[in-house]
N, C-alpha and C positions, 0 to 999 in steps of 0.2 A: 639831336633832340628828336623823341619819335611823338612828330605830333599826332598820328592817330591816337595815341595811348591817352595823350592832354586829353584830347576830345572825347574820350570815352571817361576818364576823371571826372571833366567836369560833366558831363552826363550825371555821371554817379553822384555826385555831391548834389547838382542839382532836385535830383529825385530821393537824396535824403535828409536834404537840411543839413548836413554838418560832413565833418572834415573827417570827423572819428567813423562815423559808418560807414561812409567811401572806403576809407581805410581795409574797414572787415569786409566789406563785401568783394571786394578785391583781390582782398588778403593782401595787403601792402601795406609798410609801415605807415603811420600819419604824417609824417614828416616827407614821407615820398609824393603825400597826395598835394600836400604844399607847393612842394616844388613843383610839380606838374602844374598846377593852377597858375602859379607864380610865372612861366615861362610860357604859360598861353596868354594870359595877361598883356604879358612882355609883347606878344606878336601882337597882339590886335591893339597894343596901347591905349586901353581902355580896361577899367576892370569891370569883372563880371560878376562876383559876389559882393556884397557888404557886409561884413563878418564881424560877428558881436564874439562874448565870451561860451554863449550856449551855442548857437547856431549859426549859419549862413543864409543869407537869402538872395534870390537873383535880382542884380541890377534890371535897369529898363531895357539897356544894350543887351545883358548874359538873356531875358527873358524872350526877346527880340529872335536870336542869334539859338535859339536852344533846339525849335522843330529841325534847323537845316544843318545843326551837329547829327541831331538822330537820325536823319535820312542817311549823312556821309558813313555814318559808324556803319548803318542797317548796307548799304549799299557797297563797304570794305569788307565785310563779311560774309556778304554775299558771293563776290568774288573768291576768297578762300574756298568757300563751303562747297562750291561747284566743282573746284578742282581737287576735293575731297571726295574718292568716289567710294572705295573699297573701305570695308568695316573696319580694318586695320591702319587704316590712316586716318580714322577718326579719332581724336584723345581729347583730353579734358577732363574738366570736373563739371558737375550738374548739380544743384541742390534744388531739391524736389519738394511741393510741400501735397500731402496725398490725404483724403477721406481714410478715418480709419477701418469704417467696414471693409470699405474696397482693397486697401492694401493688404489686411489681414485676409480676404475670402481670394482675392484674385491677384490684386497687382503685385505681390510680393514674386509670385513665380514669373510674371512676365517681366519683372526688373530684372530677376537674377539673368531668363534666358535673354536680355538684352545684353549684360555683360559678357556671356558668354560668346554672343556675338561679334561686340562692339569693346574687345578687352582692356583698350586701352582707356575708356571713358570710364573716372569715377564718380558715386552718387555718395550725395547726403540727403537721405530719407528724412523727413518731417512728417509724422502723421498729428493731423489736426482734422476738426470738421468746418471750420467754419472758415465761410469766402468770403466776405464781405471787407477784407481788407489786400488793399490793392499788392500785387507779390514783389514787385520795385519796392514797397516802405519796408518788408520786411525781409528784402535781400536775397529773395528765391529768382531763380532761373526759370522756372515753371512752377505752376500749383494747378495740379486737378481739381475740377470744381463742378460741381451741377447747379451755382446759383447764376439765376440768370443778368446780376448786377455786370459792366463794362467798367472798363478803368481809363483813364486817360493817358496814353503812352505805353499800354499793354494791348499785345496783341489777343484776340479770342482764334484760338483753334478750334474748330466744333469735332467734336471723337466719335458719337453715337450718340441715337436716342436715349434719352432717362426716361423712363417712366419711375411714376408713385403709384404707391398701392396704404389701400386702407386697409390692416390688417389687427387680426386679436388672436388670443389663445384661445381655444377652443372648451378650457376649464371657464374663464370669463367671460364666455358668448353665453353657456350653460346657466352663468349665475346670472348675467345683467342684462339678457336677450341681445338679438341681433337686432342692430339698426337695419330697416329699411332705407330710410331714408336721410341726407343729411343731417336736415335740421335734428332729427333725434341726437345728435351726437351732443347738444347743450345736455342732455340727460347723464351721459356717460361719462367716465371716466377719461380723458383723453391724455397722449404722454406725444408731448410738443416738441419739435426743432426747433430751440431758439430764433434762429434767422429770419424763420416763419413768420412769426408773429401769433397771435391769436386764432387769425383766420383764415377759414380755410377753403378753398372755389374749388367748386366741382361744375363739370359740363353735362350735360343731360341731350342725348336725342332728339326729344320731345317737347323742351322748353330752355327758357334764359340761363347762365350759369346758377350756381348759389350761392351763398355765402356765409358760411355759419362762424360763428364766435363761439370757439369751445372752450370748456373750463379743463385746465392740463391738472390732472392730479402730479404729471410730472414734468418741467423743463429743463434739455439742459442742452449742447451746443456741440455733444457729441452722441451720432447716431448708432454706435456701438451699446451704448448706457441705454439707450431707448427697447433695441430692441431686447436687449437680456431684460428690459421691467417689461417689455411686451410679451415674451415667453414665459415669463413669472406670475402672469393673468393678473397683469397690473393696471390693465385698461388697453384702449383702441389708438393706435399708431397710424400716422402717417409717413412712407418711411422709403426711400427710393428702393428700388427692385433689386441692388447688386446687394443689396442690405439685410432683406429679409427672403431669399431664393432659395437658400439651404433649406430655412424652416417651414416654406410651403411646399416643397416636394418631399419635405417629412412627416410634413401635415400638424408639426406642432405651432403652427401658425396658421390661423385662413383668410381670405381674403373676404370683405363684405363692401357693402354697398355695387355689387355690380354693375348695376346701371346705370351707373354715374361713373365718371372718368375726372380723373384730375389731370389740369393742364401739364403736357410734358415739358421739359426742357432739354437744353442738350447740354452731354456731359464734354467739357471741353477741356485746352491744356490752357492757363492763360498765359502769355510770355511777354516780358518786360522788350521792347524795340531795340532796346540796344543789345538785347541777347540774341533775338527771333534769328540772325543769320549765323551762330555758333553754327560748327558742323556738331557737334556734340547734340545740340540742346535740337534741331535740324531735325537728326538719327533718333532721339528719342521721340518726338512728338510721331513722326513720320512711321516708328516703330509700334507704339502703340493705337492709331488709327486704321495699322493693317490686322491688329490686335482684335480690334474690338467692334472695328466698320465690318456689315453693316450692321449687324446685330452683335450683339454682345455676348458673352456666353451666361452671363447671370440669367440671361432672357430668352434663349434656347431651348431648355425644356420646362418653361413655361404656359 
């Protein structure tokens, strides 16, 4: 019986409700996660989940007993990972969930030269924009993210500064004037990041932040779609800098409101606890922070 594996089972089921996702995220049959459950059960003589027809959920004991599984997993993989030194002793698979500006403008060449490096680690690439859902429900190893939400049981990697930048087409500054000033953006056409919200804070030199509620002629949840309607002089974007970097050292993009700064965040890997000590998952997070620390290259010759 290899109880580390139980332990990492029930990990996995615990952080997704059910037998069948353990399963995929594993890649093990259902019937293999059973028995794993069923034989740690067996050792602690007690059970851990209560299992209905749709889902499972943790006993008071499995909820009890769950922090000091994650530590033993985090701290058995640690031990491998260490005595994993040379790129070619690192293997595995990673499923990755990525911003798609950024995969499309940059991280695509830095994945490939990872593999190139690191040939025995394979990747399953996810491009999405939106982080607001923790990368454990959705079975990722890592998801690069610039929101600045925390998950519980996921670790935050911080990679590099993000800045945002307000930008427009230079055909739509022509027709609708330049904002000065935040608050003119209620006048404007604005093309929103869902995750956003409405509103948007800016910092000032000179005075308190601010706070404007803009009307979005456009929202949607993916920063790619934003900026091809911002280049299409479809209105004034908010929009992170690896996003819109081509288009301003093109100049078919510019940047307004100078004097105001929008709060940065940091663009980070977030990794589920009981991955963070893969040597794999280890090599990449570590691979791209020498990437992109300190500064980025979207932000280089800006």
């Amino acid at each position: 019986m290899d109880r580390i594996e139980n332990l990492r089972t029930f990990v996995s089921v615990a952080d997704r409700g059910s037998l069948s996702a353990a399963a995929r995220h594993l890649e093990i049959a259902a019937s293999v996660v059973t028995k794993r459950i069923d034989q740690l059960e067996s050792v602690v003589c007690t059970r851990l989940f209560a299992r209905s027809t749709k889902r499972v959920t943790l006993t008071e004991f499995g909820t009890r007993y769950l922090p000091q599984a994650r530590r033993l997993i985090h701290d058995y993989d640690e031990v491998f990972a260490e005595m994993s030194h040379s790129p070619r002793q690192v293997e595995g698979h990673i499923r990755v969930r990525i911003p798609t500006p950024m995969a499309i403008a940059f991280m695509a060449k830095a994945l490939a030269q990872f593999q190139r490096q690191y040939p025995r680690v394979s990747l399953d690439v996810v491009l999405q924009d939106h982080g607001v859902v923790s990368p454990s429900e959705e079975g990722f190893d890592i998801a690069i993210t610039g929101s600045a939400r925390s998950f519980q049981g996921v670790i935050d990697e911080p990679i590099c500064a993000l800045n945002k930048w307000v930008c427009a087409a230079p055909a739509y500054l022509e027709k609708r004037g330049t904002p000065q000033h935040p608050r003119e953006l209620a006048r404007h056409d604005c093309l929103n990041f869902e995750s956003l919200g409405r509103t948007w804070q800016f910092e000032s030199a000179t005075g308190p932040p601010v706070l404007v509620e803009v009307r979005p002629k456009l929202s949607a949840n993916d920063q790619f779609v934003l900026t091809v309607a911002a280049l299409r002089a479809n209105g004034i974007a908010l929009l992170p800098s690896y996003a819109v970097s081509a288009a301003l050292r093109a100049g078919t993009l510019v940047r307004v409101l100078h004097r105001f700064t929008v709060p940065s965040h940091w663009l980070k890997a977030t990794v589920p606890e009981g991955r963070a000590g893969m040597p794999q998952v280890r090599s990449l997070v570590a691979f791209l922070k020498a990437q992109y620390a300190p500064v980025p290259p979207w932000d280089r010759n800006n």
